[in-house]
DODRENDO-356876 format. One record per residue (C-alpha): residue in three letters; x, y, z. Coordinates in Angstrom, 3 decimals, always signed. Example, Ala and Ser with C-alpha at 12.3 -4.5 7.8 and 13.67 -1.06 7.14 Angstrom:
REM DODRENDO-356876
['Ala',[+12.300,-4.500,+7.800]]
['Ser',[+13.670,-1.060,+7.140]]
REM end
This chain:
REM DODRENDO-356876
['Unk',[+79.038,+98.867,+171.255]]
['Unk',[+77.492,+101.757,+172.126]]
['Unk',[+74.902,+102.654,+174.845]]
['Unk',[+73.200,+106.067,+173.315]]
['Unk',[+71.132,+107.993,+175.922]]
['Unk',[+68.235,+110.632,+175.818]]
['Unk',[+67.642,+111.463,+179.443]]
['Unk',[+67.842,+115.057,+180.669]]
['Unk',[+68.830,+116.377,+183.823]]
['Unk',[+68.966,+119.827,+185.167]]
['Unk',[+72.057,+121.068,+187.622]]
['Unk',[+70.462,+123.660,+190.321]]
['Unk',[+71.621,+126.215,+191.608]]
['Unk',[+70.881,+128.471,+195.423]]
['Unk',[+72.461,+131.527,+195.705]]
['Unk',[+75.320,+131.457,+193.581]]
['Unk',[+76.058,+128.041,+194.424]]
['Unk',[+75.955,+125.058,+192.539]]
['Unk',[+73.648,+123.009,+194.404]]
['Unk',[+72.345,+119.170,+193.134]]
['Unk',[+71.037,+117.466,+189.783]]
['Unk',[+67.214,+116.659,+189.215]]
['Unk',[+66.562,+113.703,+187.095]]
['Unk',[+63.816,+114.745,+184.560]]
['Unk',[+61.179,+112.378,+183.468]]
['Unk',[+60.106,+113.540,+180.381]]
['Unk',[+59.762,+112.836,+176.793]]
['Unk',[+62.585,+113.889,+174.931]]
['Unk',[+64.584,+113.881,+171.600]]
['Unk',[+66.232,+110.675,+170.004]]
['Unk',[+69.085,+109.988,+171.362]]
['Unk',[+71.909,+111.031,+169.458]]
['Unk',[+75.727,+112.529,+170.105]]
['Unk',[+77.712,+115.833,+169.237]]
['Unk',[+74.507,+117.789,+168.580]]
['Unk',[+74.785,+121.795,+170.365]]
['Unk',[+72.440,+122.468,+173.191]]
['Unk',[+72.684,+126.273,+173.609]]
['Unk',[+70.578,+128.331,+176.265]]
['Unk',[+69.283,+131.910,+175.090]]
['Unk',[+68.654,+134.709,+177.522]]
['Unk',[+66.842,+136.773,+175.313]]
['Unk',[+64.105,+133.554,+175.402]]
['Unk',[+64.061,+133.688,+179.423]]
['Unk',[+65.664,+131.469,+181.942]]
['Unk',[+65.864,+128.117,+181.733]]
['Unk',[+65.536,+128.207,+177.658]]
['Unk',[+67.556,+126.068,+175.551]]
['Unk',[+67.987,+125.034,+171.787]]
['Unk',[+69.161,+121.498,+170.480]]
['Unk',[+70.225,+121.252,+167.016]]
['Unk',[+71.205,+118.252,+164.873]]
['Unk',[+73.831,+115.359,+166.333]]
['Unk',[+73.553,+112.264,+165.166]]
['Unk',[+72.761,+108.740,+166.717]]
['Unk',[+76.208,+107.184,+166.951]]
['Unk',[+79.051,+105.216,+165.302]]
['Unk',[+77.207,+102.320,+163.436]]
['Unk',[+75.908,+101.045,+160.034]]
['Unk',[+72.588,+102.611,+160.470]]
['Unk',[+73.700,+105.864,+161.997]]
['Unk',[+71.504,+108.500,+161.289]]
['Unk',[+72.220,+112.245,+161.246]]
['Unk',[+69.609,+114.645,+162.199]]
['Unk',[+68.784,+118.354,+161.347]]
['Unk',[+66.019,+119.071,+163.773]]
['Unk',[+65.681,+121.795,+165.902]]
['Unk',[+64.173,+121.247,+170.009]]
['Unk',[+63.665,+123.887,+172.235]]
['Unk',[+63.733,+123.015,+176.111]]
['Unk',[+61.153,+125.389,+177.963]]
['Unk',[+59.387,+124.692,+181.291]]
['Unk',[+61.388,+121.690,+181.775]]
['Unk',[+59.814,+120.260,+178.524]]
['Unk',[+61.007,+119.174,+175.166]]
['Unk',[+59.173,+120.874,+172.018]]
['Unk',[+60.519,+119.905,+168.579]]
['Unk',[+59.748,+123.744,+166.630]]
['Unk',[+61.853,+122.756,+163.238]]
['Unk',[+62.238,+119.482,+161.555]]
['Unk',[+62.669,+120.413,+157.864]]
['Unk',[+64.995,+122.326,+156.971]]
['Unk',[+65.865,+122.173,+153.106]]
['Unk',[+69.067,+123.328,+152.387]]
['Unk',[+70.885,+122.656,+155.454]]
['Unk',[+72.697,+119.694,+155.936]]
['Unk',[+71.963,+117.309,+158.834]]
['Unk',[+74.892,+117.136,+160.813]]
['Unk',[+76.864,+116.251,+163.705]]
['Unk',[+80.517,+118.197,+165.306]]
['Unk',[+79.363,+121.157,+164.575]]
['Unk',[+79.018,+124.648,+166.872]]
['Unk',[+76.437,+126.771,+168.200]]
['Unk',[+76.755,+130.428,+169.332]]
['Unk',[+73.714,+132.772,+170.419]]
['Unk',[+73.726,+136.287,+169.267]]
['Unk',[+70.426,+138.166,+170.432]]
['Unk',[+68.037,+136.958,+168.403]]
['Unk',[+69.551,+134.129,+166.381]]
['Unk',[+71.712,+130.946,+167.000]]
['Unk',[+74.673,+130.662,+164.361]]
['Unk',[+75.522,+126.892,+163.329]]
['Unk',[+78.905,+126.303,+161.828]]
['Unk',[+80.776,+123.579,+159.965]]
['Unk',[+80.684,+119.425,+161.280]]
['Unk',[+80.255,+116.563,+159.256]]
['Unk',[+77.626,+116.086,+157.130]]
['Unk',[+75.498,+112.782,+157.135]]
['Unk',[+77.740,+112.142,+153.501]]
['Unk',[+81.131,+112.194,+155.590]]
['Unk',[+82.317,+115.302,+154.339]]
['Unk',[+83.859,+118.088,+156.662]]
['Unk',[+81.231,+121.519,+156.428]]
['Unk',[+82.176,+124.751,+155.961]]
['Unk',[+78.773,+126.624,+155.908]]
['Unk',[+77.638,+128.851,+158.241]]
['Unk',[+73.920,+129.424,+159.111]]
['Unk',[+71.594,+131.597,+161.005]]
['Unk',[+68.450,+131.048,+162.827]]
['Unk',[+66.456,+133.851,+163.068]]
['Unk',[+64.555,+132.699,+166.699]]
['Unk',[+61.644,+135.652,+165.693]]
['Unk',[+61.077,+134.470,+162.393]]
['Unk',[+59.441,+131.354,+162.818]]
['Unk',[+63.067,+129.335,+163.162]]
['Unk',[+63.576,+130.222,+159.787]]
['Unk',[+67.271,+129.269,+158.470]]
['Unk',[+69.273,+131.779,+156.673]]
['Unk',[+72.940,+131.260,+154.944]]
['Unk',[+75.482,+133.382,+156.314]]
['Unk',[+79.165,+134.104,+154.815]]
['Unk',[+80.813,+130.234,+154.183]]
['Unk',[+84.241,+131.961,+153.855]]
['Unk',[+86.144,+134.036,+155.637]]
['Unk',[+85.918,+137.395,+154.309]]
['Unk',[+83.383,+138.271,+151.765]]
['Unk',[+84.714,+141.163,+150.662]]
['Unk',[+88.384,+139.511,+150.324]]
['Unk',[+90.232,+139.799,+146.642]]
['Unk',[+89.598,+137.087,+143.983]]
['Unk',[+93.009,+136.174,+144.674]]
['Unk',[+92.644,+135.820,+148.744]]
['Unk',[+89.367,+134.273,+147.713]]
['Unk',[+91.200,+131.387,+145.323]]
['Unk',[+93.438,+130.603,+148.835]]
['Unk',[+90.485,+129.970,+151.058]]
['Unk',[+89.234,+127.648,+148.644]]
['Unk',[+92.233,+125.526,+148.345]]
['Unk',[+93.004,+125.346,+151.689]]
['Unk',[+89.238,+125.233,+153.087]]
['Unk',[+90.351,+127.727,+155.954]]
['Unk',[+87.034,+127.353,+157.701]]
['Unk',[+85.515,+123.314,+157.198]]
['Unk',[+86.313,+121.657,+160.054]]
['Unk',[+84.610,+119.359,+162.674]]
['Unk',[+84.581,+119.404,+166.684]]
['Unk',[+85.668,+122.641,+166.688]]
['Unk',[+84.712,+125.712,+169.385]]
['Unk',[+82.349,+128.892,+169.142]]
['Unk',[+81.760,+131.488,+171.813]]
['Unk',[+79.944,+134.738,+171.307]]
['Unk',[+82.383,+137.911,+172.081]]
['Unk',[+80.405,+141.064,+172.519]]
['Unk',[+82.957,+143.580,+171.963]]
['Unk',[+80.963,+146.905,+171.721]]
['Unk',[+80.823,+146.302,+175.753]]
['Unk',[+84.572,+147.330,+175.435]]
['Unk',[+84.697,+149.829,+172.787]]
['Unk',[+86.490,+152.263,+174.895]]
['Unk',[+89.554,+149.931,+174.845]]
['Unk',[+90.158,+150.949,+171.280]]
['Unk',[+94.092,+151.895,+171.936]]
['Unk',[+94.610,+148.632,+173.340]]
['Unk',[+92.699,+146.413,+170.269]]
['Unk',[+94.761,+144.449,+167.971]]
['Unk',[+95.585,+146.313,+164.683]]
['Unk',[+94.451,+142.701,+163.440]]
['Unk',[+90.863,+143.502,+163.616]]
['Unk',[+91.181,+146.471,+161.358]]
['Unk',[+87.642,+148.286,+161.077]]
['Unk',[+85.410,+146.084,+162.980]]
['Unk',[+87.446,+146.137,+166.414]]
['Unk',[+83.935,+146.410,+168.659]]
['Unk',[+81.906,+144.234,+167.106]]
['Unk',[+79.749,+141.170,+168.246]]
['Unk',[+81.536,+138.013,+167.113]]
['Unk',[+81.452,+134.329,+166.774]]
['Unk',[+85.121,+133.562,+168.059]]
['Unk',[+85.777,+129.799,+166.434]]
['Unk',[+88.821,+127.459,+167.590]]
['Unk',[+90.627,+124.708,+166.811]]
['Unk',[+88.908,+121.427,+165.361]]
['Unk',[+90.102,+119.252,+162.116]]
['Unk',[+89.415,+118.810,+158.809]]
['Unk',[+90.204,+115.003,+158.514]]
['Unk',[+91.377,+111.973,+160.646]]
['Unk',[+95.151,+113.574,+160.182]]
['Unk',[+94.698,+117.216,+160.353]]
['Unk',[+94.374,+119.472,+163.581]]
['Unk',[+93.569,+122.813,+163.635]]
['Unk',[+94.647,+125.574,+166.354]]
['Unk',[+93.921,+128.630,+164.514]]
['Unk',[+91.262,+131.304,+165.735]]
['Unk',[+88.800,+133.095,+163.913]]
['Unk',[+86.665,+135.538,+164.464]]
['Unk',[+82.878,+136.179,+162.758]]
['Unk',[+82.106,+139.945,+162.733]]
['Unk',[+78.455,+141.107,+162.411]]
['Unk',[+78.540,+144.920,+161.691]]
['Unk',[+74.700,+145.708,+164.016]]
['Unk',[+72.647,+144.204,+166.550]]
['Unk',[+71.753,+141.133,+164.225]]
['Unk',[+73.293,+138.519,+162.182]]
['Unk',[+73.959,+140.945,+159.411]]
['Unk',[+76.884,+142.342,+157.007]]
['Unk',[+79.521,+139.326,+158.550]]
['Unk',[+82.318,+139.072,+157.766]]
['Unk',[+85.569,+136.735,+158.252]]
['Unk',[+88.955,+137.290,+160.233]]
['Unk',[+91.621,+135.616,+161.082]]
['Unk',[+93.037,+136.361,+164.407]]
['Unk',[+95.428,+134.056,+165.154]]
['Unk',[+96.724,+131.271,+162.238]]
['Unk',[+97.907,+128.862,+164.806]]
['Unk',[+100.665,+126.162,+163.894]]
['Unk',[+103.585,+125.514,+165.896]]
['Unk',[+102.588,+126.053,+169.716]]
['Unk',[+106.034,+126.481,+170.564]]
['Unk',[+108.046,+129.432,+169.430]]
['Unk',[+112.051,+129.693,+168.233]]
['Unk',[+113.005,+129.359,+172.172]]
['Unk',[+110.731,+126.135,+173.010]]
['Unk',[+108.620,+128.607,+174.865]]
['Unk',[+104.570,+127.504,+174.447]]
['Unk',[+102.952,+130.247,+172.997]]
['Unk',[+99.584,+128.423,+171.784]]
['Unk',[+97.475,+125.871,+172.517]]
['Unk',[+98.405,+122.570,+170.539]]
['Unk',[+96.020,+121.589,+167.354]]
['Unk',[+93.022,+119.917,+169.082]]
['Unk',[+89.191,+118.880,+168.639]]
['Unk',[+86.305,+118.358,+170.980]]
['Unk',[+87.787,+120.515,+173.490]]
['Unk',[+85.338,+123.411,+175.046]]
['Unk',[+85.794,+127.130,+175.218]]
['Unk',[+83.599,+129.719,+176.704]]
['Unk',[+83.961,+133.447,+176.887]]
['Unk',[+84.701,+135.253,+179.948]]
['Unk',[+84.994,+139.287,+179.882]]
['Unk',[+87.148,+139.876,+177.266]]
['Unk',[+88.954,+136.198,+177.398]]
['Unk',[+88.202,+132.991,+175.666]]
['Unk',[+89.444,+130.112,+178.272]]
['Unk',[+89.462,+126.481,+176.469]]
['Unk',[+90.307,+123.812,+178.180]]
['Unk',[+90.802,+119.959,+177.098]]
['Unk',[+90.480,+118.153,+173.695]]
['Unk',[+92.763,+115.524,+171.682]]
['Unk',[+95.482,+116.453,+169.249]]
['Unk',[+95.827,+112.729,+167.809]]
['Unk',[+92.561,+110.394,+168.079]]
['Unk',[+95.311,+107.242,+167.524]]
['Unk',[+96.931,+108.519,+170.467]]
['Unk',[+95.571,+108.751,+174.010]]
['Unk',[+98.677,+110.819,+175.361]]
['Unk',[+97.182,+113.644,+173.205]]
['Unk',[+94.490,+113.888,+175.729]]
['Unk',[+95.058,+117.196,+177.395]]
['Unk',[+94.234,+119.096,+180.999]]
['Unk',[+95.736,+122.634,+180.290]]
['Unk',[+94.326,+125.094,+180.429]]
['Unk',[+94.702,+128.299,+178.037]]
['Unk',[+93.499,+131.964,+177.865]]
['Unk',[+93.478,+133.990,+174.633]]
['Unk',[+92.943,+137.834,+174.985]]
['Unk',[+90.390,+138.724,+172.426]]
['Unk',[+91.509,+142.126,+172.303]]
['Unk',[+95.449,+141.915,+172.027]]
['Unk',[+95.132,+138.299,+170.723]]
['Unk',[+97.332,+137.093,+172.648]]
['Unk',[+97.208,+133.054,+174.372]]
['Unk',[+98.116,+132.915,+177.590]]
['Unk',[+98.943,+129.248,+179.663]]
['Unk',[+96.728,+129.277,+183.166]]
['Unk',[+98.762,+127.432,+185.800]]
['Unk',[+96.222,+125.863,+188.860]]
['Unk',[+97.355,+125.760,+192.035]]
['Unk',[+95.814,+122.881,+192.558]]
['Unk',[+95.101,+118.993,+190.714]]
['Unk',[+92.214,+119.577,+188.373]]
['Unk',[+90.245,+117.526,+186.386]]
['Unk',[+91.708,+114.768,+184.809]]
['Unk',[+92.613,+114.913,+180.379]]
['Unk',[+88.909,+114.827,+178.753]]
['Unk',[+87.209,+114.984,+175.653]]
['Unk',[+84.098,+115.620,+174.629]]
['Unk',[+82.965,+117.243,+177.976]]
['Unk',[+80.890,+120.147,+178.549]]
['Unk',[+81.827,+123.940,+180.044]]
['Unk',[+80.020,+127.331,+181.156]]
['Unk',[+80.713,+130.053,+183.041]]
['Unk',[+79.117,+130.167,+186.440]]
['Unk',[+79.337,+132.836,+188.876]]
['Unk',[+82.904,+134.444,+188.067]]
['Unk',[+83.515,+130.492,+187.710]]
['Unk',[+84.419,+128.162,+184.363]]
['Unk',[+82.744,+124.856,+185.232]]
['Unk',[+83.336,+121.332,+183.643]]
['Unk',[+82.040,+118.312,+183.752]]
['Unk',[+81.254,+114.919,+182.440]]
['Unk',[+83.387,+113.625,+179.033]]
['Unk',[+85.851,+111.164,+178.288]]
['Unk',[+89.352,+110.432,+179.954]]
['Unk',[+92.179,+109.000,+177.681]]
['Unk',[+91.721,+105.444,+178.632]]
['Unk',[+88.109,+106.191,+177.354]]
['Unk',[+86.034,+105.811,+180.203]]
['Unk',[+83.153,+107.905,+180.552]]
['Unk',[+82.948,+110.930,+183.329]]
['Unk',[+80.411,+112.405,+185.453]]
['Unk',[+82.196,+114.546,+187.603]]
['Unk',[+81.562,+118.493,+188.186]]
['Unk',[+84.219,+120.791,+188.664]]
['Unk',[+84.607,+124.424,+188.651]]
['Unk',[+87.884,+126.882,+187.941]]
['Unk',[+87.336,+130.537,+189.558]]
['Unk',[+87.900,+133.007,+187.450]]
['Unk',[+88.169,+135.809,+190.215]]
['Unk',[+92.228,+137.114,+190.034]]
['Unk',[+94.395,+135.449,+192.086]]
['Unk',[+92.951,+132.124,+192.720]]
['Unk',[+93.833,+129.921,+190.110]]
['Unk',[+92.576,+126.803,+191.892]]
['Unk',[+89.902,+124.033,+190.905]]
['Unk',[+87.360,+122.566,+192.942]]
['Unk',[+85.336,+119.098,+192.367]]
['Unk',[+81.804,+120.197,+192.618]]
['Unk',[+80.771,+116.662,+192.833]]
['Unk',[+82.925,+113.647,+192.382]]
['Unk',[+82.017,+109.785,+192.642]]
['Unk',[+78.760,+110.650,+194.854]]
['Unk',[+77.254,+111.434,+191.305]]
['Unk',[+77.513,+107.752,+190.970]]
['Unk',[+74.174,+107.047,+192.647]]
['Unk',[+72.276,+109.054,+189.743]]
['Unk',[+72.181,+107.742,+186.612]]
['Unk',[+74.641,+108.099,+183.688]]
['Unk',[+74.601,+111.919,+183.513]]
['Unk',[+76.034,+111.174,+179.896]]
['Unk',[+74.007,+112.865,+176.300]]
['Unk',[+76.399,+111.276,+173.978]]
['Unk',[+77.367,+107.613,+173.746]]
['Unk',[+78.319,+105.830,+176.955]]
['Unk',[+80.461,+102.953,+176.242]]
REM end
């Protein structure tokens, strides 16, 4: 059995330091797992957007397709129907400007997604369909592939937002991989699976040619497969889903996930880098013990810092913990923000606490 939750709490911060959680008593959403919370900057501080989830692993489970915004420390619900889209759960979230771009998960029918959507923030939280394949423009032939092989449905996958006009002047060093739209703002997705047996550690990359969600298209930067190359050297990240990733610079860092759900020694604590302008994935060592194998866990960038926190170990036991990775060259080492004094709060946990 499962104990769902629908309390909110709020991590503070003092002068670049991470600092204690507040315990908010407020009226909130239904409680319900793998939905996306994702802040917005363009909104002001302290702005967030929750979008679908669903309320857990039982006979009457019950997907949703609402959108909340958090604001003031309050919960407004500003969508609830939504037509077209599918309610959903597993899916991603990335913020571009203006809009918040929702890809793939599983729909309340059971099947994997592969649509992509975005919601124009400006336009009344209006829903708009966005490329479901990668590549619009692609041959009928290339075309044909992506529909047999479903290149882009997949569930607890990663999405970060890559703004690469910042580094535009880099243009010698850019993959030949990107072709014409090196420079671009991106949604940069990872990993995930399309079914109970099937992992995924590919990379792609969403291209929006402008400011807005506009004229996307699909590429594939990295087709993943065998982490290991003809030498037994690691050269990827194994196929994995609920992991986290989050964009640093010109980096994606994910860290975690589960390669094999019937196996808990697929739980994993690495660490990886992947350049998104060479495209190239890169193994952080730690100088130190970090956190322990997790799932389903959360991660941000902090300060010049990745921080982690709460999840699921691979025994299954719930986590609450806080710690944070530096980013800042030369010291590769974690530090536990806050450990087992969390455990005088209460479950820190938005998904299902067993």
């Amino acid at each position: 059995m499962y104990n769902m939750r629908n309390d909110t709490f709020v991590l503070g911060y003092s002068d670049n330091q991470l600092t204690s959680w507040d315990y908010l008593e407020i009226d909130a959403p239904e409680y319900r797992w793998k939905g996306t919370l994702t802040d917005v900057p363009s909104y002001g501080k302290g702005i967030a957007f929750l979008f679908g989830g669903s309320s857990g692993y039982a006979e009457t489970e019950q997907f949703y397709e609402d959108l909340w915004m958090f604001s003031n420390r309050t919960w407004m619900k500003v969508s609830n129907t939504i037509g077209n889209v599918a309610p959903r759960r597993a899916h991603i979230a990335v913020v571009m400007e203006s809009s918040i771009i929702i890809q793939g998960g599983k729909s309340h029918k059971g099947n994997v997604l592969e649509d992509t959507w975005a919601i124009d923030l400006e336009k009344g939280f209006s829903f708009r369909p966005l490329a479901p394949l990668p590549g619009k423009l692609l041959d009928i032939y290339m075309k044909l592939f992506l529909i047999l092989v479903k290149a882009i449905a997949r569930k607890g996958h990663t999405g970060v937002f890559f703004d690469g006009t910042i580094f535009g002047s880099l243009k010698k060093k850019w993959s030949k991989t990107w072709g014409d739209r090196f420079g671009t703002r991106c949604m940069i997705v990872f990993g995930g699976r399309r079914n109970s047996k099937e992992y995924l550690n590919d990379v792609w990359a969403l291209s929006f040619d402008g400011p807005r969600a506009t004229n996307e298209k699909w590429i594939l930067l990295d087709k993943g497969g065998d982490p290991f190359d003809s030498n037994g050297k690691s050269v990827r990240p194994h196929a994995r889903n609920h992991h986290t990733a989050v964009q640093f610079e010109t980096t994606m860092l994910v860290y975690g996930g589960r390669g094999d759900h019937s196996d808990e020694s697929t739980t994993f604590d690495a660490l990886w880098i992947f350049d998104l302008v060479k495209l190239k994935w890169t193994r952080m060592t730690a100088l130190n013990q970090g956190p322990s194998p997790r799932i389903e866990h959360c991660a941000l960038i902090f300060s010049k810092h990745m921080v982690v926190t709460g999840g699921q170990d691979a025994e299954g036991k719930r986590l609450n913990d806080v710690w944070s990775f530096s980013l800042v060259s030369g010291k590769n080492i974690f530090t536990c923000v806050f450990g087992w004094l969390l455990m005088v709060y209460r479950s820190l946990e938005t998904r299902a606490t067993k």
